[in-house]
N, C-alpha and C positions, 0 to 999 in steps of 0.2 A: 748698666747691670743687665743680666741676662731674663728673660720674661720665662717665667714655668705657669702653664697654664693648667688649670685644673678642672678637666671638663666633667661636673658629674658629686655633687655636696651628699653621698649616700655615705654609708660604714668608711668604705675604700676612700673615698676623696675627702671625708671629713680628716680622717686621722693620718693621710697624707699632708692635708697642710695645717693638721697639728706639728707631724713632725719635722716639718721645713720650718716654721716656725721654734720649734725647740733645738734643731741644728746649725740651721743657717746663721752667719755671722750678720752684723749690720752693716748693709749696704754687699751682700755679695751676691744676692739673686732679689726680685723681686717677683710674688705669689700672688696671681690671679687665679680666682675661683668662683664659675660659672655653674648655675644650677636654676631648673625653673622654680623652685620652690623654697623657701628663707630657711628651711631648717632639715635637719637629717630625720626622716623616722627608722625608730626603732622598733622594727618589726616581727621580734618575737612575742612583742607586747600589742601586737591588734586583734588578736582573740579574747584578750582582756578588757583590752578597752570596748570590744562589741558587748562582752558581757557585762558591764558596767562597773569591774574593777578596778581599772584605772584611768585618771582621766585625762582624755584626748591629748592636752598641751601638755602631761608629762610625760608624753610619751615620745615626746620629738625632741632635737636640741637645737637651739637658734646657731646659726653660723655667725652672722654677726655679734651677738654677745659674746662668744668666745674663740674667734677667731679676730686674735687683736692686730697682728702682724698683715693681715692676706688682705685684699679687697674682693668685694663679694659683691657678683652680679646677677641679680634675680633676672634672669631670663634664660633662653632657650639657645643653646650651640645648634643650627641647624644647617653648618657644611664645616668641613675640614678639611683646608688645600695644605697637607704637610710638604707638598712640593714648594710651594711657595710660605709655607708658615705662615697661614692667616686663617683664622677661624671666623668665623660667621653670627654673629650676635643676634639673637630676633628677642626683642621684648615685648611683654604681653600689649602696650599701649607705646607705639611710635614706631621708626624705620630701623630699620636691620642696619646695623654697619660692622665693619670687618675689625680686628685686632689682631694684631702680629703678636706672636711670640720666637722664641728659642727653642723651649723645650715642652711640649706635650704631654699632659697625661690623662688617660684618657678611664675615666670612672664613672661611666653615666649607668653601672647597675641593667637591672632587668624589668621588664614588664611584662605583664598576664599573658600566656598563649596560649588561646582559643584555637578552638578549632569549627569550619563551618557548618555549626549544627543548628535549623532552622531555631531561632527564638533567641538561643542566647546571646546576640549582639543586642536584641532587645531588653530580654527580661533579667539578665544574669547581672551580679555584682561581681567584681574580685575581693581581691585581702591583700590588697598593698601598699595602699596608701591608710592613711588616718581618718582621710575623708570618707575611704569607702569602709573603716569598722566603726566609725561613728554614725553611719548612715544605718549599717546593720543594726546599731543596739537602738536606735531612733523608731526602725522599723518592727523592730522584735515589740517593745515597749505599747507603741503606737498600736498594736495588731492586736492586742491583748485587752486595752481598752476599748476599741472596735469590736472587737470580737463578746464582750461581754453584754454590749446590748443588742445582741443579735439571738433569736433563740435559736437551738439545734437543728443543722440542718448544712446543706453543701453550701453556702457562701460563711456561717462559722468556719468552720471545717478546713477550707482555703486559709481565711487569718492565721488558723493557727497549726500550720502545716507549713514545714520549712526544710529546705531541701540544701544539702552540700554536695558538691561534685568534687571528686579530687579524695582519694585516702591517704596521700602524703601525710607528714607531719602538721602542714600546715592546716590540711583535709581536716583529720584528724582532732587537734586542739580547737578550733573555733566549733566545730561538730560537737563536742562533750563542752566547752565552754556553753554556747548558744543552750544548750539540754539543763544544765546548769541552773543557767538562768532562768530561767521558765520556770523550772521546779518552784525556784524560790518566789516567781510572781504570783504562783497561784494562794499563798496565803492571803495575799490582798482581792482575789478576783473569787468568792466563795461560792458566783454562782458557775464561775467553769471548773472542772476537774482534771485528774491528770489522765486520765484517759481521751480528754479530749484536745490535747497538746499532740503533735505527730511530727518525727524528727528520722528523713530519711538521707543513709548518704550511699551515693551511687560510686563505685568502683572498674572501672575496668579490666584489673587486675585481679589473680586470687589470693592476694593478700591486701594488707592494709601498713603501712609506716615500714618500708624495706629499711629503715636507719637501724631498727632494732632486730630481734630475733624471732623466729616464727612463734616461738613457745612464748613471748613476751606480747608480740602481736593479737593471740590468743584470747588472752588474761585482758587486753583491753576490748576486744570484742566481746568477751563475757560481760565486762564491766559494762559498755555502752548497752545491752543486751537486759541489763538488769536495770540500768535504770531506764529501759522505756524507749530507746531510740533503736533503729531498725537501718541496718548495713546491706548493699547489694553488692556482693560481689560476683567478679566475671560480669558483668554489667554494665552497659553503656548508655548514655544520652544520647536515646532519638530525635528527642522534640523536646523544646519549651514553651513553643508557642502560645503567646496568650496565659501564660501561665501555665500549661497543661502541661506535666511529665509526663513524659512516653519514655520508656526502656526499651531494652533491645530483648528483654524476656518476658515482653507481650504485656507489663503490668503499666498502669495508667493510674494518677492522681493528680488534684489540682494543688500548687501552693503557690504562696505569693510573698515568699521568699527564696531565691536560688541565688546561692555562694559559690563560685566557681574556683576552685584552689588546683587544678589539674596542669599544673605545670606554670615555665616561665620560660621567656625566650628573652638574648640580648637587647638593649636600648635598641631602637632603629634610627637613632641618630647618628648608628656608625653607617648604614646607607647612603648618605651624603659624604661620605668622606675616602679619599685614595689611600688610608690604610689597607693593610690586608687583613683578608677574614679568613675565617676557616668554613667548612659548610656546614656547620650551624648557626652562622650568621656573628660569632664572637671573633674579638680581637686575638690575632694568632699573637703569639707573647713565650718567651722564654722563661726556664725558671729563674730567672734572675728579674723577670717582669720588664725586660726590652722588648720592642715592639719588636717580631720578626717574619720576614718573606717567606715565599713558597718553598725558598733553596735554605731555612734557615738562618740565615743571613739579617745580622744585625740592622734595623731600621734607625738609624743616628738621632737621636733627641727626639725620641716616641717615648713613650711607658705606657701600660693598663694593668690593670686590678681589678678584683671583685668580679660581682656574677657578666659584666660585660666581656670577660678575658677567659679566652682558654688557658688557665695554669696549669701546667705539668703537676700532677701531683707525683715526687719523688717519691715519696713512702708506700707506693705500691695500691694504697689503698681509695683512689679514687676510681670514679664510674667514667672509662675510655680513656684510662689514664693519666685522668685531670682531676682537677679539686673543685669537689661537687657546691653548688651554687647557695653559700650560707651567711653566716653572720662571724662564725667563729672563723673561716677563713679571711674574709673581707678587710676584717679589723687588723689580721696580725700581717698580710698582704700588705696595708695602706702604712702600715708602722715600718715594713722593709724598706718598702718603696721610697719613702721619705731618705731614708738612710741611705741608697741605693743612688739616690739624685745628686745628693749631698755629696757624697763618694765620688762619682763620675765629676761631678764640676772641679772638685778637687784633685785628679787626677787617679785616681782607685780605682780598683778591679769592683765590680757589683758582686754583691753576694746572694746565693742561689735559697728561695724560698721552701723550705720544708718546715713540715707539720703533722706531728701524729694527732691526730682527731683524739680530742678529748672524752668522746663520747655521746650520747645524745640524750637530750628532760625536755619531758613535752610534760604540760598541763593540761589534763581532759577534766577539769571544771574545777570547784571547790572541796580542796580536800582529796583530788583524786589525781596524782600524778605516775608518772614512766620514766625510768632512766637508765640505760642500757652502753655498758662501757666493755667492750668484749665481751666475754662469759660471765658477766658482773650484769644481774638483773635486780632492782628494786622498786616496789610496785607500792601504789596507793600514797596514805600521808607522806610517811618520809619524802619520797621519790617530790611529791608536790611540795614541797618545804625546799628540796635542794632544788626545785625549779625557779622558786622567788628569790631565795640565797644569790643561786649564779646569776638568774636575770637584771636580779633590784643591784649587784655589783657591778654588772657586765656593762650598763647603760653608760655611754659616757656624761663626764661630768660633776661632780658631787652634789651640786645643786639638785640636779635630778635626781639623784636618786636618793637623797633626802625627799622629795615632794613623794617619787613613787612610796618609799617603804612609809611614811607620814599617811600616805593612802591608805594604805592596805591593814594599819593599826586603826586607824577612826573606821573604815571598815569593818574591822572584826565587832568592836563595839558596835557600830549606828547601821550596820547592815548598809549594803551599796545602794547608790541612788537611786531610782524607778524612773524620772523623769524624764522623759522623751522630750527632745527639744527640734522633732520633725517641722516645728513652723520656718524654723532659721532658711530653709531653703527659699523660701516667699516670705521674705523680714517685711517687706512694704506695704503686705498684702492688709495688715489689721490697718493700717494710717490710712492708706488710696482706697480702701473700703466707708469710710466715715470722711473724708476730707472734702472740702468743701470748693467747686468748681464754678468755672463762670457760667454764666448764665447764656443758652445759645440767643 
């Protein structure tokens, strides 16, 4: 049987070897799938889960629970010799060994791109994994109980003083989620107020969320504006040293929390490998998602999708002519591509990926949504109701997204949870504290 490899368990490679699994006959290919991590997250839900409305483990899907056909390898692809068809296996505990395949496909997604600005390799978080919006609402939590037995004064002030970088969508959502939340802790903390909570986010642009319209952009700038949190635009991060923000418009504050959401760049797991790139560092790929050379030129038994791939976006409406770096592309990408594989082993022509963008819903906190679908603007409740609508459906799986919408119902009632479980990082630390040692 011919081996398809599946480099990358994100949106793209989860629902590519869903759909090998729902095509393929028995016994006509066999479906490996490599990823460091056991399960997909779904990452338009890590601004919620920082805010503590949904929680962390439903917001991912295990690979192995529902991928019953594929074999699934929790480690690291760390070289690809498509010359020779053999991939590079590196597992977190033992030695790297090689695996041949047939056919390629390459979906290992994006990671946070930084830029080198003194501090933030130290002090900054992203928004891309699970770990790091579980980490934010640990920390938001954590800061707020800290902060409350401290009296007024510049080390208060730090706890609760929290910084976003990035006015993207993703900028944007965890920023009015994060404000959100706070609003709602101070019932329980009577002796802080909401004047003493500080929620800045820095921009470099002069606008904020290019997905939507300037006039729609606006109306959430009002909205953030009104409840208490404080936007820089035209603005950039000089420093976070230590904590300390520095701007590039001379203003200076301490916090001790920065979110970094200012962009993404391809896996650099395509660096190890003799595909071709394009010069942003993604996999060069036709619209049909075949791997392809400098001359265009069909690459034989490659494929890539998702944010690691440059797609042609045919409908005119991508940023450089490609299909900008999402969730809604990802998934309906990974579902051709399956069909595209399928096709070719069979003897078929591949069919060419198009997609008019459905539009864009961002949630900027509880009750407060945006969704903008051409000249179609809808602001506040509604707009936040069709954000949980299409999210709580969009998740894959049914399992999930019974646990999501079961959340968000015991929510409305019991209000979301407050607890901070900041110890998990140092689990050992209560037992090797008290535990009893030899005697020198």
């Amino acid at each position: 049987m011919p081996k398809i490899l599946i480099v990358g368990g994100g949106y793209a490679g989860l629902y590519t070897a869903l759909g090998l699994e729902k095509w393929l006959t028995t016994g006509e290919a066999e479906v490996v799938l490599v990823d460091p991590l056991p399960y997909m997250t779904y990452q338009p839900f890590l601004p919620e889960v920082a805010a503590g409305s949904i929680e962390p483990r439903h917001a991912v899907v295990s690979h192995r629970r529902h991928l019953y056909k594929t074999e699934v390898i929790t480690a690291k692809v760390t070289a690809i010799d498509h010359a020779a068809k053999t991939a590079t296996i590196t597992p977190e505990i033992g030695a790297p060994w090689q695996i041949a395949y047939d056919v390629v496909v390459v979906t290992a997604g994006a990671v946070s791109r930084t830029f080198p600005i003194p501090g933030v390799a130290d002090e900054a978080i992203g928004l891309k994994t699970i770990e790091e919006a579980t980490a934010i609402r640990d920390r938001v939590l954590a800061n707020f109980a800290r902060a409350a037995n401290l009296p007024a004064g510049p080390a208060r002030d730090r706890l609760l003083t929290f910084t976003v970088v990035g006015g993207g969508f993703a900028g944007i959502e965890i920023f009015g989620e994060l404000r959100s939340l706070a609003s709602s802790l101070l019932r329980y903390y009577p002796n802080l107020s909401f004047e003493d909570t500080r929620f800045h986010l820095i921009e470099a642009m002069g606008r904020i969320m290019p997905e939507v319209s300037l006039k729609t952009s606006h109306w959430v700038l009002k909205n953030l504006a009104q409840r208490g949190a404080e936007v820089h635009l035209e603005t950039q991060l000089s420093s976070a040293v230590g904590g300390v923000i520095e701007m590039s418009n001379g203003e200076s504050f301490e916090s001790d929390l920065i979110v970094w959401t200012a962009g993404v760049m391809a896996n650099p797991v395509l660096r190890g490998t003799d595909l071709p790139l394009e010069e942003r560092g993604r996999l060069q790929v036709g619209a049909d998602l075949r791997v392809r050379n400098d001359d265009g030129v069909v690459v034989p038994d490659a494929w890539g999708a998702g944010d690691v791939a440059a797609v042609p976006d045919l409908t005119g409406n991508g940023v450089g002519g490609f299909c900008v770096p999402n969730a809604q592309h990802a998934v309906r990408e990974g579902k051709l591509l399956a069909k595209n594989i399928v096709g070719v082993l069979r003897g078929d022509a591949p069919a060419e990926y198009r997609h008019n963008n459905l539009g864009a819903v961002a949630s900027i906190g509880l009750g407060d949504g945006v969704f903008q679908s051409g000249k179609i603007a809808i602001k506040g409740v509604p707009a936040w109701f069709m954000h949980r609508g299409y999210h709580g459906l969009a998740i894959p799986m049914w399992e999930r997204k019974i646990r999501v919408f079961t959340n968000w119902v015991l929510n409305f009632f019991l209000r979301r949870d407050i607890v901070s479980l900041e110890a998990r990082e140092t689990p050992r630390e209560a037992f090797a504290t008290f535990a009893s040692r030899p005697k020198a």
